[in-house]
PDB file with one MODEL, atoms N, CA, C and O in Angstrom:
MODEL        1
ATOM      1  N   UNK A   1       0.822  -1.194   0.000  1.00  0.00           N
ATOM      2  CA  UNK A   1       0.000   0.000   0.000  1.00  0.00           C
ATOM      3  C   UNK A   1       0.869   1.261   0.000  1.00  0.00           C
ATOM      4  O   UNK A   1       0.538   2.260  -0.639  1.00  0.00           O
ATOM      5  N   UNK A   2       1.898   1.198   0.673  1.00  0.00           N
ATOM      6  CA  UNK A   2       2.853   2.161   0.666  1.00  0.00           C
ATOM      7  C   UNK A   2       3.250   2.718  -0.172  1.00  0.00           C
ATOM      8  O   UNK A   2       3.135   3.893  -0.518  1.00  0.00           O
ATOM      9  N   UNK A   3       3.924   1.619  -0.694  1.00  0.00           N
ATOM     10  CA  UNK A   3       4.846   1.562  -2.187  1.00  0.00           C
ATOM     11  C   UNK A   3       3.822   1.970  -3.682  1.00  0.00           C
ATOM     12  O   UNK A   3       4.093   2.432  -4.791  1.00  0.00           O
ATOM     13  N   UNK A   4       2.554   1.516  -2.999  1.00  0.00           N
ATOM     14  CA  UNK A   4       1.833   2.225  -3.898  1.00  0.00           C
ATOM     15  C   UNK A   4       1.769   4.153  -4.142  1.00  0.00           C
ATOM     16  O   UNK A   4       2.235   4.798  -5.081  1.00  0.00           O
ATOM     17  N   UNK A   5       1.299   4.468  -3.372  1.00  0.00           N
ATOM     18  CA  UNK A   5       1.450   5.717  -2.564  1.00  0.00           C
ATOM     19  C   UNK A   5       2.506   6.532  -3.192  1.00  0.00           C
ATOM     20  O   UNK A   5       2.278   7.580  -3.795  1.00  0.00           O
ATOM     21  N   UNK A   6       3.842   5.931  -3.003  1.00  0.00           N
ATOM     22  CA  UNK A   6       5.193   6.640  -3.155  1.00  0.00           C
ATOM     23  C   UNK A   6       5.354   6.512  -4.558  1.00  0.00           C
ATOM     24  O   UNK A   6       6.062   7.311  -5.172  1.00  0.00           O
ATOM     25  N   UNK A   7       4.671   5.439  -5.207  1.00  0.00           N
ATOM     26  CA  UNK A   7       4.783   5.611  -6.696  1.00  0.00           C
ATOM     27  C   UNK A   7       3.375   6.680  -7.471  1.00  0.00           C
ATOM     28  O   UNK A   7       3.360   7.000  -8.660  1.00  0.00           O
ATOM     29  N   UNK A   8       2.709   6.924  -6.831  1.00  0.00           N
ATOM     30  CA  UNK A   8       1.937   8.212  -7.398  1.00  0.00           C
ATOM     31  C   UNK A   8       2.570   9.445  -7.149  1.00  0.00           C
ATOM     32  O   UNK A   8       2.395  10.320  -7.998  1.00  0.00           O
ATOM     33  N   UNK A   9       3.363   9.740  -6.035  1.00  0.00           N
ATOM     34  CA  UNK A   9       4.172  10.897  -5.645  1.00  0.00           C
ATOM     35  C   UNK A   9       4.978  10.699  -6.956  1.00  0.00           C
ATOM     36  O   UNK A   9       4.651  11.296  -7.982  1.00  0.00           O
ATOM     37  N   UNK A  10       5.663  10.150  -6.925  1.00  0.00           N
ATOM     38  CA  UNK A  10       6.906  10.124  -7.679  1.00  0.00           C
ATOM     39  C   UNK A  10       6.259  10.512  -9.111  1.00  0.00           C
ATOM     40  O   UNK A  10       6.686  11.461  -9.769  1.00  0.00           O
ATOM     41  N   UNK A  11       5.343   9.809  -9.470  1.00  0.00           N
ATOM     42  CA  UNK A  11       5.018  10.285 -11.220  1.00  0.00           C
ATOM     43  C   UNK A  11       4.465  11.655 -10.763  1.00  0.00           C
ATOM     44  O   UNK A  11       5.114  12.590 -11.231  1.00  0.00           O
ATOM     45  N   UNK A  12       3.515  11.984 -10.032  1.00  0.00           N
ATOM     46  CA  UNK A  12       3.643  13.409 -10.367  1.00  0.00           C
ATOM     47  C   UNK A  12       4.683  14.319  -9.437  1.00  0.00           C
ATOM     48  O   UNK A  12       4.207  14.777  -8.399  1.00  0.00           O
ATOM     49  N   UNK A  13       5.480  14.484  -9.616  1.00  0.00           N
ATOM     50  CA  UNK A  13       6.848  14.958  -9.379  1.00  0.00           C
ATOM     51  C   UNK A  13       7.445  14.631 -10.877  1.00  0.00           C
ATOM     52  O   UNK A  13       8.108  15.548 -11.361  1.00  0.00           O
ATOM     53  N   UNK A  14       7.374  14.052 -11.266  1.00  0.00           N
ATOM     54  CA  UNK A  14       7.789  13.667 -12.721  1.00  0.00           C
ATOM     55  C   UNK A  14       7.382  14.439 -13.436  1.00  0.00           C
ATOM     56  O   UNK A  14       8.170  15.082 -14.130  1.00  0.00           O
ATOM     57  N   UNK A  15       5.689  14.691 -13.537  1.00  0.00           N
ATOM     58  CA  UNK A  15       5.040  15.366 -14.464  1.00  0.00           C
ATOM     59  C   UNK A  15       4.713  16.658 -14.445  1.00  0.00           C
ATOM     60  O   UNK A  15       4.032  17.286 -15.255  1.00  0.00           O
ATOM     61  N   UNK A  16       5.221  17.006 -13.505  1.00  0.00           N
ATOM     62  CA  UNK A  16       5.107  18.498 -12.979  1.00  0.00           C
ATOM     63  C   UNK A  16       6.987  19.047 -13.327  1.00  0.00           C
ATOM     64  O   UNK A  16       7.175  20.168 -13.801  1.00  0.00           O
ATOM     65  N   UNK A  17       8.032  18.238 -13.062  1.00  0.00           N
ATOM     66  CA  UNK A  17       9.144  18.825 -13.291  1.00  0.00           C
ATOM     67  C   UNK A  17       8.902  18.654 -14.967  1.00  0.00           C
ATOM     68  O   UNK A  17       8.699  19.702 -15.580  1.00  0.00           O
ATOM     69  N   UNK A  18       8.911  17.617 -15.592  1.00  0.00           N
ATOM     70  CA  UNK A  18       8.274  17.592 -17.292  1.00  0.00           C
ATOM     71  C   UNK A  18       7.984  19.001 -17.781  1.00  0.00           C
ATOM     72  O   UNK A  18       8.635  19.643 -18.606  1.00  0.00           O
ATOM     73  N   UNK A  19       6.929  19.352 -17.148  1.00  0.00           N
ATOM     74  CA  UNK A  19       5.912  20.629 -17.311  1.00  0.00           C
ATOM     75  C   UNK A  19       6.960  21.712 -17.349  1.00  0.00           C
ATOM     76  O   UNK A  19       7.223  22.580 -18.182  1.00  0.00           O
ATOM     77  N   UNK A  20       7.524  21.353 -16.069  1.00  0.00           N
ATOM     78  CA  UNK A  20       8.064  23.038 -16.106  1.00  0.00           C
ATOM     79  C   UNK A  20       8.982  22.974 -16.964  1.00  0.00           C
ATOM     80  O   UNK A  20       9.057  23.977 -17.675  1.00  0.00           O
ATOM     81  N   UNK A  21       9.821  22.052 -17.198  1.00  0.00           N
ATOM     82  CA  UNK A  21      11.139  22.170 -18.144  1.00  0.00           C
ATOM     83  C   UNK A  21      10.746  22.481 -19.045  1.00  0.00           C
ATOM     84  O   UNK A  21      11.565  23.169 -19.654  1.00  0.00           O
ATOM     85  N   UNK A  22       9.392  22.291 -19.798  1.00  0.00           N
ATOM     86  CA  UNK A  22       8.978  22.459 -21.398  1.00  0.00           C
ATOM     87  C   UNK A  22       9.036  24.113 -20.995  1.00  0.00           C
ATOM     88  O   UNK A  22       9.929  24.850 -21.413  1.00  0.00           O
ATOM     89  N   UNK A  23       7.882  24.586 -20.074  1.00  0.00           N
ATOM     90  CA  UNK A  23       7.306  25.789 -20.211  1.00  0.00           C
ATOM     91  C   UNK A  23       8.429  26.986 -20.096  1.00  0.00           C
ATOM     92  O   UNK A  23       8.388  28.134 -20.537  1.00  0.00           O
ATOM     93  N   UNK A  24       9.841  26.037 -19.051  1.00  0.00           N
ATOM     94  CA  UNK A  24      10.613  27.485 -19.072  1.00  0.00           C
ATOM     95  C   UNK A  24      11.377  27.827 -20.262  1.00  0.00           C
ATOM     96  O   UNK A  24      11.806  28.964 -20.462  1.00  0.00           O
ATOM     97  N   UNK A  25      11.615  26.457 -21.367  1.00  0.00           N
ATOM     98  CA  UNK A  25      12.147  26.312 -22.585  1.00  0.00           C
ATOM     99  C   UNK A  25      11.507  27.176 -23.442  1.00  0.00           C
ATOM    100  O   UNK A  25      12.118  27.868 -24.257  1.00  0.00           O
ATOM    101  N   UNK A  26       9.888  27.178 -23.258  1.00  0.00           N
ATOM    102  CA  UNK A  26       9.091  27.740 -24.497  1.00  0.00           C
ATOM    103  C   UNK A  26       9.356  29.317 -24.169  1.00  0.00           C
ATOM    104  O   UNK A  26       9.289  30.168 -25.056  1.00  0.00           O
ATOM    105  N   UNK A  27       9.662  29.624 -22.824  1.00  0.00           N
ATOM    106  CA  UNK A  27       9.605  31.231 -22.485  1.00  0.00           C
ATOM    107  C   UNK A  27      10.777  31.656 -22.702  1.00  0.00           C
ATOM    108  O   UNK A  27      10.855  32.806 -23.134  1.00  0.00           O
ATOM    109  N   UNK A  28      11.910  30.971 -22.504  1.00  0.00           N
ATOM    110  CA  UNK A  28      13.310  31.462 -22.569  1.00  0.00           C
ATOM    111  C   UNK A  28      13.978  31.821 -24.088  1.00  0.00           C
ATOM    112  O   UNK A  28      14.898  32.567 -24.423  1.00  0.00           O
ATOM    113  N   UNK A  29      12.940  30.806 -24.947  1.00  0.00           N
ATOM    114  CA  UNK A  29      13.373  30.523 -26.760  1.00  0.00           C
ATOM    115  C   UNK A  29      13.614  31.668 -27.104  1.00  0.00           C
ATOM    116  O   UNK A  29      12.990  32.576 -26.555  1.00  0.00           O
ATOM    117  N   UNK A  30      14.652  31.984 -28.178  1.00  0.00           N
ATOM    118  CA  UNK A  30      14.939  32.893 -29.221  1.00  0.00           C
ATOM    119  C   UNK A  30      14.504  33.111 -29.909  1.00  0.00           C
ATOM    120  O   UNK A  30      13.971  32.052 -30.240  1.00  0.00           O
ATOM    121  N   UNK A  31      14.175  33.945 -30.687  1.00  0.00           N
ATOM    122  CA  UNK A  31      12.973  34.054 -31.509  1.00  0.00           C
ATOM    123  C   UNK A  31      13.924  34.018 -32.928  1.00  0.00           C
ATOM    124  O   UNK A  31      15.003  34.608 -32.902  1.00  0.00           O
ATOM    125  N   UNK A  32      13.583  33.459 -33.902  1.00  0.00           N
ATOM    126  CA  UNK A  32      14.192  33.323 -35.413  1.00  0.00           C
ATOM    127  C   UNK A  32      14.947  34.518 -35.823  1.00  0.00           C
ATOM    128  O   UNK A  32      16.137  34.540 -36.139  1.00  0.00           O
ATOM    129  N   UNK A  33      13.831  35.868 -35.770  1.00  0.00           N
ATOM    130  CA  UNK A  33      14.291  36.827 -36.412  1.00  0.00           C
ATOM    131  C   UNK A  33      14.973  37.484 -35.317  1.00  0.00           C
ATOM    132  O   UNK A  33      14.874  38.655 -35.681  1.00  0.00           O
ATOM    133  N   UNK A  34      15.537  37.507 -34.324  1.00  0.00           N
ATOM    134  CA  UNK A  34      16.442  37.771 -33.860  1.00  0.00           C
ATOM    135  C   UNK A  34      17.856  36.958 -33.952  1.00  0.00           C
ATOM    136  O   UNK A  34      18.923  37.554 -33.799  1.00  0.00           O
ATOM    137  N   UNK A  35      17.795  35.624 -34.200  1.00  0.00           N
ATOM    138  CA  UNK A  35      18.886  34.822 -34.099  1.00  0.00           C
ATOM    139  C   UNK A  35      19.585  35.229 -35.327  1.00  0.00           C
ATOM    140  O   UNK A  35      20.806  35.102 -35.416  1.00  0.00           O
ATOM    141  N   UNK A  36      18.777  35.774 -36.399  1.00  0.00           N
ATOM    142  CA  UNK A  36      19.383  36.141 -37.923  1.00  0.00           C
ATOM    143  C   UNK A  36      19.771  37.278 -37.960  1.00  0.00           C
ATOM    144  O   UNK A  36      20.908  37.430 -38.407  1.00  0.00           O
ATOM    145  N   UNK A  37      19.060  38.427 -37.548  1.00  0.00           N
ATOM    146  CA  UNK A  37      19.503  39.869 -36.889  1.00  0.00           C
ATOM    147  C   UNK A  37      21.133  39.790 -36.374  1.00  0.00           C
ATOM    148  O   UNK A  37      22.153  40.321 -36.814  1.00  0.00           O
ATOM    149  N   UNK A  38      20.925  39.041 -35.446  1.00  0.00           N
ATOM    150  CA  UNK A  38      22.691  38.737 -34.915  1.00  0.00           C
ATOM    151  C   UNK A  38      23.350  38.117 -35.789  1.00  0.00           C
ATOM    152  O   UNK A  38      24.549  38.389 -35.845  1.00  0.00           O
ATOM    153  N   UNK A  39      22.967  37.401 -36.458  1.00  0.00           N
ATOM    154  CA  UNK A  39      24.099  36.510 -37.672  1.00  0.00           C
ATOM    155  C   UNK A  39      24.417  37.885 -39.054  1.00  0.00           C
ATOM    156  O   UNK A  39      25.500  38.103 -39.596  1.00  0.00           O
ATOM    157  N   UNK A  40      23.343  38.474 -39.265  1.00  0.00           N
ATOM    158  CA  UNK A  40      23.847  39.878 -40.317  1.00  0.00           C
ATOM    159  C   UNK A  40      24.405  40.649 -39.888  1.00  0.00           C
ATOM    160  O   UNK A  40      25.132  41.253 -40.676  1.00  0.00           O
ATOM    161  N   UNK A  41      24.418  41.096 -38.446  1.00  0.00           N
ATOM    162  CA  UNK A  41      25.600  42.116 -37.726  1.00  0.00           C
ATOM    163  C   UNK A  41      26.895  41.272 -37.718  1.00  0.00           C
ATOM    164  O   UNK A  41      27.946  41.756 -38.137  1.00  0.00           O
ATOM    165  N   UNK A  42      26.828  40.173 -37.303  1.00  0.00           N
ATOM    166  CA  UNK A  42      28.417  39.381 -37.327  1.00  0.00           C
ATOM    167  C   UNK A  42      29.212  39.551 -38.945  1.00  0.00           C
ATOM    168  O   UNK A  42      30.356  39.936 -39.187  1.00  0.00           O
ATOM    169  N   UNK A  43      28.330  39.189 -39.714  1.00  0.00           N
ATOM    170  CA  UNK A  43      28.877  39.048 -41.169  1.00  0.00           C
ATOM    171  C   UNK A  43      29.295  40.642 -41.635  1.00  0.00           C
ATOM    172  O   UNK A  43      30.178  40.773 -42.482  1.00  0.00           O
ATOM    173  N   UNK A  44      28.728  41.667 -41.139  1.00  0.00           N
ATOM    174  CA  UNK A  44      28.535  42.974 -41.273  1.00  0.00           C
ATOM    175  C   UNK A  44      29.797  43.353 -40.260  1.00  0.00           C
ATOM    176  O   UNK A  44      30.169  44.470 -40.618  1.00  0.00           O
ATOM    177  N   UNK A  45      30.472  42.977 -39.341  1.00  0.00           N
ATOM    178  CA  UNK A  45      31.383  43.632 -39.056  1.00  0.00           C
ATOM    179  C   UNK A  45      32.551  42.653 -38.990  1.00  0.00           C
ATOM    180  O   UNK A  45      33.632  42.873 -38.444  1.00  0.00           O
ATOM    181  N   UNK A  46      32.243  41.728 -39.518  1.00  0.00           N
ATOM    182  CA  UNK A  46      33.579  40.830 -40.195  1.00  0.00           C
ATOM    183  C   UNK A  46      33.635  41.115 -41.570  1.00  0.00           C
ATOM    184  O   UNK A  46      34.580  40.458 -42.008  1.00  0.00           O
ATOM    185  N   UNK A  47      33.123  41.740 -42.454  1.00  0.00           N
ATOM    186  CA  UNK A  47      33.413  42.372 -44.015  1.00  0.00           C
ATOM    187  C   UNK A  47      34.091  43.734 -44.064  1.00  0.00           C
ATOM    188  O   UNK A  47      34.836  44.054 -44.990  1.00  0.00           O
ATOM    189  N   UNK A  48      33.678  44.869 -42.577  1.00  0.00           N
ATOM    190  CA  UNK A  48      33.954  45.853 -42.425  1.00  0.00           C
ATOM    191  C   UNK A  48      35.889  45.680 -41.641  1.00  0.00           C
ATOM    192  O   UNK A  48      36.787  46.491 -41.867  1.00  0.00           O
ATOM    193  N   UNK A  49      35.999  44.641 -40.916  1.00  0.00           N
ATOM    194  CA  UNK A  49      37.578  44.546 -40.300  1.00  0.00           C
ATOM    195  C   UNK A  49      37.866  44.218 -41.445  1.00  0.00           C
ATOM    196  O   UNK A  49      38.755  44.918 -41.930  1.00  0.00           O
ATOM    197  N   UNK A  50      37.411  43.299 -42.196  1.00  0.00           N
ATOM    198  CA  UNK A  50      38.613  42.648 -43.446  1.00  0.00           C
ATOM    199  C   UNK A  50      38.482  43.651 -44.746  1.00  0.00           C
ATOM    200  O   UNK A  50      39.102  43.349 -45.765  1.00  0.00           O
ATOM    201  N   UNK A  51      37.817  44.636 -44.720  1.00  0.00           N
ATOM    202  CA  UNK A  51      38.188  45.742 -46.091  1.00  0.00           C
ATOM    203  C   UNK A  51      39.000  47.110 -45.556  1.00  0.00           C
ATOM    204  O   UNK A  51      39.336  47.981 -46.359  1.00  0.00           O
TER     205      UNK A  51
ENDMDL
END
């Protein structure tokens, strides 16, 4: 009965850390057009040192 018990704790402790890992992933994400924004400034001041 116990062991029963401690295995419902345990899955949700599971499914709740699950949860959050997705949700802090989905909030923390980069957004596309920023990740490319930074890749045209890099290329933009590596053309400007090398001329």
């Amino acid at each position: 009965m116990l062991a029963k018990t401690w295995k419902k704790i345990g899955l949700i402790i599971l499914i709740i850390a699950c949860l959050w890992n997705i949700i802090f992933k989905l909030v923390n994400k980069i957004s596309f057009n920023d990740a490319i924004n930074g890749v045209k400034q890099q290329i933009q001041s590596i053309t400007k040192y090398n001329n």
